[in-house]
MDTraj code that builds the backbone (N, CA, C; nanometers):
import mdtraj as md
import numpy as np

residues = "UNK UNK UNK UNK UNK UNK UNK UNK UNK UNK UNK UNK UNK UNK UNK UNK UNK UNK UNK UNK UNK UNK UNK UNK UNK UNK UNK UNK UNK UNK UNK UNK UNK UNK UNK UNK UNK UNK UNK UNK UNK UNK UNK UNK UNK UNK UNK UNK UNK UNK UNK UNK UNK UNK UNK UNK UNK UNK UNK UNK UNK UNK UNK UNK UNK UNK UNK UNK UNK UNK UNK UNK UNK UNK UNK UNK UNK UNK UNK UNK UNK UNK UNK UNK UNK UNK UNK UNK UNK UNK UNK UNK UNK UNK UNK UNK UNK UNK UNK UNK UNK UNK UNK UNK UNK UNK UNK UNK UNK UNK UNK UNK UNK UNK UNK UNK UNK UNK UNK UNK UNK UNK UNK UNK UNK UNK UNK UNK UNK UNK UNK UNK UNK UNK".split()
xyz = np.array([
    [22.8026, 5.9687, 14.0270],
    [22.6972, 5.8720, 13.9999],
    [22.6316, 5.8330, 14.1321],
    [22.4927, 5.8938, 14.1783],
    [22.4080, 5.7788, 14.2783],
    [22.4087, 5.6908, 14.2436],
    [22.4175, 5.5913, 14.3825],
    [22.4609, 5.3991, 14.3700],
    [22.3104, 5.4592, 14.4806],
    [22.2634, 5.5152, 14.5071],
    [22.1140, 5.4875, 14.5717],
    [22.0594, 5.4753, 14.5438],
    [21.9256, 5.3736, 14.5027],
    [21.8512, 5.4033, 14.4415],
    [21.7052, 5.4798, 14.4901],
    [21.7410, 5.4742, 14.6298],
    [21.5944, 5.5986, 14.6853],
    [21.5852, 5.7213, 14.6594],
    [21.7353, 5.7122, 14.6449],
    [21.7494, 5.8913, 14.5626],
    [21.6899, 5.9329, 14.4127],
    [21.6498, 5.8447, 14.3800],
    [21.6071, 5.8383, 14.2306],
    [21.4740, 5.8925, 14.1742],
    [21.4078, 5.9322, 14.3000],
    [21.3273, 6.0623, 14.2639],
    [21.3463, 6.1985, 14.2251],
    [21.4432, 6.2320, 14.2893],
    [21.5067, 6.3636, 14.2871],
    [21.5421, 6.3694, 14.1502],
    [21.6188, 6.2406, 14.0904],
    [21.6980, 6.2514, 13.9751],
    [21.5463, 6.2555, 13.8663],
    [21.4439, 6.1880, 13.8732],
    [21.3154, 6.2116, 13.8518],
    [21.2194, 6.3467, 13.8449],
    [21.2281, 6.4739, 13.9590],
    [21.1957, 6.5293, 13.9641],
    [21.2882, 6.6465, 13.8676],
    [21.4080, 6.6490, 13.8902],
    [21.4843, 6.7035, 13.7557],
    [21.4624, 6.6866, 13.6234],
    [21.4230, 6.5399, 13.5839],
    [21.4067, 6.5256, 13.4511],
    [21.2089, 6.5729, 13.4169],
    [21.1477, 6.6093, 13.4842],
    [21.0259, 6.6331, 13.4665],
    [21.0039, 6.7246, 13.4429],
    [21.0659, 6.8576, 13.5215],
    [21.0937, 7.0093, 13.4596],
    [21.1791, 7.0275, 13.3238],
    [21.2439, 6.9611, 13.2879],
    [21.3294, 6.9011, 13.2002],
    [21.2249, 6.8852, 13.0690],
    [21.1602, 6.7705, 13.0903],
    [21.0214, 6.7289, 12.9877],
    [20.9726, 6.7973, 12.9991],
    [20.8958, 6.8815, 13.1122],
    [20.8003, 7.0352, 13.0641],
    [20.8494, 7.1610, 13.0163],
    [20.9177, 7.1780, 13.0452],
    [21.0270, 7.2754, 12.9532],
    [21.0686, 7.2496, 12.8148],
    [21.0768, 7.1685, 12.7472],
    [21.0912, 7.0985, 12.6421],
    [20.9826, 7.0916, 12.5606],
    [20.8645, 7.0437, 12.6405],
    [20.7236, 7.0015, 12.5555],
    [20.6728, 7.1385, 12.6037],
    [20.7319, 7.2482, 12.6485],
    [20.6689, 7.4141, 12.6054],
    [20.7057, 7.4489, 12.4454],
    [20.8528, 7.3993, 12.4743],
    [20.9450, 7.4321, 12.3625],
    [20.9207, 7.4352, 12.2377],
    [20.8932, 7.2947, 12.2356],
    [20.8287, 7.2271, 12.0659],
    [20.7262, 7.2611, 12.0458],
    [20.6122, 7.2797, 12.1172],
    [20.4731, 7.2942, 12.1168],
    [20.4630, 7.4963, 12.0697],
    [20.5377, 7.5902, 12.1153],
    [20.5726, 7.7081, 12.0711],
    [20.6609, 7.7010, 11.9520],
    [20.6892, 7.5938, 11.8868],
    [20.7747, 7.6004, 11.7632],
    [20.7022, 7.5172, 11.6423],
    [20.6213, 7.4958, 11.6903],
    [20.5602, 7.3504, 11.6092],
    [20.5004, 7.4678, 11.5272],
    [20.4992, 7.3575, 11.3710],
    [20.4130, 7.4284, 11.2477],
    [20.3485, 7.3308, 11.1652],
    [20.2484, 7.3285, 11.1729],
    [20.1883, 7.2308, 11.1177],
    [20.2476, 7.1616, 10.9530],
    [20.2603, 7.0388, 10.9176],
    [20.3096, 7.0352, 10.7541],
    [20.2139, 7.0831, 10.6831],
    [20.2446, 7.0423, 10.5710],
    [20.1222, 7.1091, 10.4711],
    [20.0141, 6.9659, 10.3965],
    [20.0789, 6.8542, 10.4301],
    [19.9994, 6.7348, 10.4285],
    [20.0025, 6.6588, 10.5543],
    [19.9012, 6.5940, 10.5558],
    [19.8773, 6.5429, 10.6868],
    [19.9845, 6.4131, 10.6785],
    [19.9556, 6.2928, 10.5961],
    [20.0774, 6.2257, 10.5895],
    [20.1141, 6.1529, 10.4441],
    [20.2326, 6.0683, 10.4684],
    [20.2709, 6.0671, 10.3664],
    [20.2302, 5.8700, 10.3246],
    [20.1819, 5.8425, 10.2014],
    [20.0596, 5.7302, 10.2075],
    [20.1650, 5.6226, 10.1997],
    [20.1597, 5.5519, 10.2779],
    [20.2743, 5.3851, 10.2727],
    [20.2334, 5.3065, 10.2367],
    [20.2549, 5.2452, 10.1241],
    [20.1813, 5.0790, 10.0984],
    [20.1970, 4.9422, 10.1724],
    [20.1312, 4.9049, 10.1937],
    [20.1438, 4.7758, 10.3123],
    [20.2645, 4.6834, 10.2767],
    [20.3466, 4.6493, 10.3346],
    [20.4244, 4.5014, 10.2725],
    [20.4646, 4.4707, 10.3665],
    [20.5120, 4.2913, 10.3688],
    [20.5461, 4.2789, 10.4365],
    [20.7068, 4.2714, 10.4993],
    [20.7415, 4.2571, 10.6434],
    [20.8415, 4.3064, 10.6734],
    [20.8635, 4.2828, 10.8267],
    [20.9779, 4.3246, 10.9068],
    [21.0112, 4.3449, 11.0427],
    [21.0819, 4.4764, 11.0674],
    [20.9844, 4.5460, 11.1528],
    [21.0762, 4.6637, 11.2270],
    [21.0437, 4.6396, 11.3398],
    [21.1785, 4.7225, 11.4196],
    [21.2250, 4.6780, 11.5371],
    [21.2561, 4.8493, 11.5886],
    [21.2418, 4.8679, 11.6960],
    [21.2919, 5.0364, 11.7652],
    [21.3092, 4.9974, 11.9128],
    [21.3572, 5.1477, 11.9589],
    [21.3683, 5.1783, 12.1244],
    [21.3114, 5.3176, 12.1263],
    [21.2634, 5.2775, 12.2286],
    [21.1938, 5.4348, 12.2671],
    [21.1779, 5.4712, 12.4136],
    [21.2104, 5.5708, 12.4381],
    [21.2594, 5.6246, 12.6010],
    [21.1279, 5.6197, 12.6689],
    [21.1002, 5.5832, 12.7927],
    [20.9764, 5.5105, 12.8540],
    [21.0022, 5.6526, 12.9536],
    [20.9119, 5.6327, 13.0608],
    [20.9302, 5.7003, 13.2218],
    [21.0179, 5.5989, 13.2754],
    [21.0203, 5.4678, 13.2753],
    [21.1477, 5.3461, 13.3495],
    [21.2657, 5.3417, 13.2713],
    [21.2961, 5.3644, 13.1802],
    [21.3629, 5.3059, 13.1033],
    [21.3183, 5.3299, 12.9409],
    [21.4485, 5.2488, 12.8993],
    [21.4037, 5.2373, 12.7484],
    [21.3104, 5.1302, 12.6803],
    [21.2261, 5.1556, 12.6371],
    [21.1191, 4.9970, 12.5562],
    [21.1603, 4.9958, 12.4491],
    [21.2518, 4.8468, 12.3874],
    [21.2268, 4.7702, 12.2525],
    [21.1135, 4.7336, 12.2188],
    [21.0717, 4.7485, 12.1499],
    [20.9933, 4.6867, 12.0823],
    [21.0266, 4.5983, 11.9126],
    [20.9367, 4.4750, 11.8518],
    [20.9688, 4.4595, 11.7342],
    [20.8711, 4.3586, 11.6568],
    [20.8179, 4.4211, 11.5647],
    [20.7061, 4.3920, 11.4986],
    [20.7511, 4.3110, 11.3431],
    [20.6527, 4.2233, 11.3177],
    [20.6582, 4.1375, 11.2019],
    [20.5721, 4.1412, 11.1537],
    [20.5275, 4.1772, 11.0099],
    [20.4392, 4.2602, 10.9289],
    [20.4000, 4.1459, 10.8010],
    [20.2878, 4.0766, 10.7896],
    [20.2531, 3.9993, 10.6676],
    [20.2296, 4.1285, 10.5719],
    [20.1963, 4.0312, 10.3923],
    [20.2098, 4.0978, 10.3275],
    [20.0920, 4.2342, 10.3251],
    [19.9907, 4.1875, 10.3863],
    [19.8986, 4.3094, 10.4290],
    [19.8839, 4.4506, 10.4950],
    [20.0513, 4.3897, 10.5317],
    [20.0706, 4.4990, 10.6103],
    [20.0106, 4.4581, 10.8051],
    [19.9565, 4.3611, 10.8039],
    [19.8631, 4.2791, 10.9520],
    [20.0250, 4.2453, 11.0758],
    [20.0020, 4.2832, 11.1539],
    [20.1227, 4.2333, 11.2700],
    [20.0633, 4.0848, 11.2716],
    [20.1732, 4.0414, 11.2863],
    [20.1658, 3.8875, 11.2637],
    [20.2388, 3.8734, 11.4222],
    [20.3365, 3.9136, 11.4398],
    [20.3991, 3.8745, 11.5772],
    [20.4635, 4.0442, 11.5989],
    [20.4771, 4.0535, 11.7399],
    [20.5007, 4.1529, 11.8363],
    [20.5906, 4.0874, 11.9168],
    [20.6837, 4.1874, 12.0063],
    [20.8037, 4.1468, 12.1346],
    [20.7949, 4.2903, 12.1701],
    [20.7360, 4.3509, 12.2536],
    [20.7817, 4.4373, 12.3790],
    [20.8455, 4.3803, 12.4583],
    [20.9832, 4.4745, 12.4799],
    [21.0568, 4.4309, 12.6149],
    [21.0556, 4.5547, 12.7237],
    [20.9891, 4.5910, 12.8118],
    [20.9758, 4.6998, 12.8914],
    [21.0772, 4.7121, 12.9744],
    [21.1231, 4.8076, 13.0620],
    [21.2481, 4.8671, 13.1197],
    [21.2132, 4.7639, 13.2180],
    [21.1074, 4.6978, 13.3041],
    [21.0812, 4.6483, 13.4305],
    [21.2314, 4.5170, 13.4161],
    [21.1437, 4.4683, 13.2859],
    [21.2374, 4.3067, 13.2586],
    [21.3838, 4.3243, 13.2007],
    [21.3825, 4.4333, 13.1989],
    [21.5674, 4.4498, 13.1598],
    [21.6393, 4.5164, 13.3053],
    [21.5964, 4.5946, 13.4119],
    [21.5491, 4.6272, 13.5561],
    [21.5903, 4.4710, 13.6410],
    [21.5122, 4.4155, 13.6312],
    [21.4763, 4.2947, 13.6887],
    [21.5910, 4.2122, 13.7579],
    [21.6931, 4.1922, 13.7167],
    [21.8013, 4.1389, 13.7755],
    [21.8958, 4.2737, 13.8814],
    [21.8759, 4.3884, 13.8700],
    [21.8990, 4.5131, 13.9351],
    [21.8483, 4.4895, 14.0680],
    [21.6783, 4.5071, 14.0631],
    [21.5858, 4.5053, 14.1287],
    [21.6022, 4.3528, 14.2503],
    [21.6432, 4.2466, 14.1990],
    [21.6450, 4.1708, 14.2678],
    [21.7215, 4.1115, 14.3582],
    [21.8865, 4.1838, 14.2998],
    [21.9907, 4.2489, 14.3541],
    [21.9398, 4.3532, 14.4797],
    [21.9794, 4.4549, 14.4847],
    [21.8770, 4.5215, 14.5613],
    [21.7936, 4.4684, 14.6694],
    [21.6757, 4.3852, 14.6088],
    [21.5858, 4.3153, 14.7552],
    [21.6608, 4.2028, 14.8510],
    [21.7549, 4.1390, 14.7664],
    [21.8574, 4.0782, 14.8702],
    [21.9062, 4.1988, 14.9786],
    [21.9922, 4.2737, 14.9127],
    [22.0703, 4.3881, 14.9689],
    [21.9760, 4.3953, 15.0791],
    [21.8225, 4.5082, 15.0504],
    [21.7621, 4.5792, 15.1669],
    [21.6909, 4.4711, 15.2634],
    [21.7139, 4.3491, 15.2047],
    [21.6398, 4.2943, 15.3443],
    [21.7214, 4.2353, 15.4128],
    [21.8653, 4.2186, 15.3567],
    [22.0007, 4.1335, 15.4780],
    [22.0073, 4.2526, 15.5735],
    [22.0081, 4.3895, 15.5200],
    [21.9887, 4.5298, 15.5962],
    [21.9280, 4.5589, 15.6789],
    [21.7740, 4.5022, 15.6468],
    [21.6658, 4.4988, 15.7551],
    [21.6017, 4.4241, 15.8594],
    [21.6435, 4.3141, 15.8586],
    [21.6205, 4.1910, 15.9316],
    [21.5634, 4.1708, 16.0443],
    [21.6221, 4.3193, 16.1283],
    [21.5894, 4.3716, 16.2483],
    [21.3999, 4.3745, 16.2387],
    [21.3603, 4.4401, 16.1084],
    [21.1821, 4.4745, 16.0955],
    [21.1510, 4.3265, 16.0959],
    [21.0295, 4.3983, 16.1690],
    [20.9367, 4.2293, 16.1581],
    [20.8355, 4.2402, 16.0001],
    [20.7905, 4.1830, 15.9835],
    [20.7568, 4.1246, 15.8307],
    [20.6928, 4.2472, 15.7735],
    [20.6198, 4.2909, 15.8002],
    [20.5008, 4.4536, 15.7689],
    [20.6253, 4.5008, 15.7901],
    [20.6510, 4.5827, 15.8601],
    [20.7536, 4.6795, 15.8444],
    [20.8958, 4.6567, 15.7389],
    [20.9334, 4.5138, 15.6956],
    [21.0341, 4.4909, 15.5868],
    [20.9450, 4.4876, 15.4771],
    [20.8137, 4.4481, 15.4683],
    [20.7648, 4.4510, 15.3076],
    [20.7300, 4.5330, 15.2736],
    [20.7327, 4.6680, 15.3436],
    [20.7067, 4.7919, 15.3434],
    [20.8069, 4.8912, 15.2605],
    [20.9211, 4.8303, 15.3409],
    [21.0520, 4.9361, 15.2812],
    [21.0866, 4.7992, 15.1379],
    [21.0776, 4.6928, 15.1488],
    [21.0642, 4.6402, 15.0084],
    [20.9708, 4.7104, 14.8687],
    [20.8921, 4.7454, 14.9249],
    [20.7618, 4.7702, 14.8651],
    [20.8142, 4.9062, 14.7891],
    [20.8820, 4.9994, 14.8538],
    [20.9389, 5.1045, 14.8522],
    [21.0417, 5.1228, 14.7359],
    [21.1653, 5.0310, 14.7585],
    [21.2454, 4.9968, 14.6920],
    [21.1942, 4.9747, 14.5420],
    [21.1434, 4.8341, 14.5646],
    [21.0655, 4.8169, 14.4193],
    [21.0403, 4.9433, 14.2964],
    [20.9459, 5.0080, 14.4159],
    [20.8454, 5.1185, 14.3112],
    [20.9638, 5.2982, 14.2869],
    [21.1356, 5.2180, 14.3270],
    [21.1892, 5.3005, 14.3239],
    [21.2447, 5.2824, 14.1432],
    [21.2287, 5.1770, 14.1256],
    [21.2983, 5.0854, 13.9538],
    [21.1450, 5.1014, 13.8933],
    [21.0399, 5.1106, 13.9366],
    [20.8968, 5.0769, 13.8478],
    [20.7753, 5.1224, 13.9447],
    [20.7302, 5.2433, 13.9221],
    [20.5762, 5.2318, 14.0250],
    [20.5056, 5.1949, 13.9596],
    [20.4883, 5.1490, 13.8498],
    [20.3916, 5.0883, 13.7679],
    [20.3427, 4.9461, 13.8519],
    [20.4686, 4.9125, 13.9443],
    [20.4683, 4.7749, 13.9899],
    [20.3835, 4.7587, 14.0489],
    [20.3530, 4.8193, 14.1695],
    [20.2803, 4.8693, 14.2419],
    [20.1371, 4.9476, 14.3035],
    [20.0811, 4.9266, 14.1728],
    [19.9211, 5.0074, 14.1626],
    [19.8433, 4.9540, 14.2588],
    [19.8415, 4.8641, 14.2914],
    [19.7514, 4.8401, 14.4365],
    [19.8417, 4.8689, 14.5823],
    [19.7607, 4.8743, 14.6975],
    [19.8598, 4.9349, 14.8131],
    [19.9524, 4.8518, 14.8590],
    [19.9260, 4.7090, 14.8493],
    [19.9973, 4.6138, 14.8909],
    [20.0026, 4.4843, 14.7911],
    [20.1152, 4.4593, 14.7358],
    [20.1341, 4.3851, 14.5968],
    [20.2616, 4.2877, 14.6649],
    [20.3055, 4.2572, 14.7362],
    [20.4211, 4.2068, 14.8116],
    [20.3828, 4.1322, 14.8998],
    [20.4377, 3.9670, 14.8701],
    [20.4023, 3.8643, 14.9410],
    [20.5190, 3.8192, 14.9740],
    [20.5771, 3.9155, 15.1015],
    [20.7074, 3.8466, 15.1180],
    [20.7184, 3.6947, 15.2276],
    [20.8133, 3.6184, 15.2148],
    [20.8131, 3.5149, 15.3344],
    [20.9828, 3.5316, 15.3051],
    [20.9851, 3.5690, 15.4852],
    [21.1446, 3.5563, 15.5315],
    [21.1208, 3.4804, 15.6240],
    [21.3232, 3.4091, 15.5772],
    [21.3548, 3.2670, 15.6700],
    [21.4537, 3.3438, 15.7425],
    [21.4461, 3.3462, 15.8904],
    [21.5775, 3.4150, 15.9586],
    [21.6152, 3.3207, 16.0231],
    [21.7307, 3.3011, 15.9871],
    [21.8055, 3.1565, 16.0894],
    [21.9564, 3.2403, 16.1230],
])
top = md.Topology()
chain = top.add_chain()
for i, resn in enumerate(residues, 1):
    res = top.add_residue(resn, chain, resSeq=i)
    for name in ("N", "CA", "C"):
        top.add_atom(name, md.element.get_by_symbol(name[0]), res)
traj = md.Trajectory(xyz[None], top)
């Protein structure tokens, strides 16, 4: 088991040949049905699933009036189940780094982060760190 988590591209870049190899697979096996789908009548109700993300797994869980209308929704994305990991971690790499002056630690923070979620991260600089060194 990697306890690194910078290594977690690699383990990334494995699972991607992995998914393209796979989605050759099905896509050369696929046969179309013979109806397009099958007709559901609206009612109401709650379903609830998981479904494998690029981060993680997403719950999701929906509440359905009698129309069949979402009445209420709960996505829980891999970030916020992550999140106590992740924050673990930024303790860790910055008691580690202490030595960098502020740019150079929010940097390898920055790093870290988008190692659990690059989603986090879509702009170049998203990290407002303030360190107390006493």
């Amino acid at each position: 088991m990697c306890r690194n988590p910078f290594q977690s591209i690699v383990v990334r870049a494995v699972e991607v040949v992995y998914a393209v190899e796979e989605a050759l697979r099905l896509i050369e096996a696929y046969r179309p049905p013979p109806g397009p789908f099958v007709a559901v009548p609206p009612r109401a109700g709650i379903g609830h699933g998981a479904t494998e993300a690029p981060r993680g797994v997403l719950f999701h869980r929906y509440e359905l009036d009698p129309a069949g209308v979402i009445g209420s929704a709960r996505i829980v994305p891999p970030t916020s189940q992550n999140q106590a990991a992740i924050e673990d971690d930024m303790r860790a790499v910055v008691q580690a780094r202490l030595e960098l002056d502020d740019d150079a630690l929010t940097a390898v923070c920055e790093r870290a982060i988008r190692n659990y979620d690059p989603c986090i991260s879509c702009a170049t600089h998203f990290l407002d760190l303030t360190v107390e060194r006493s």
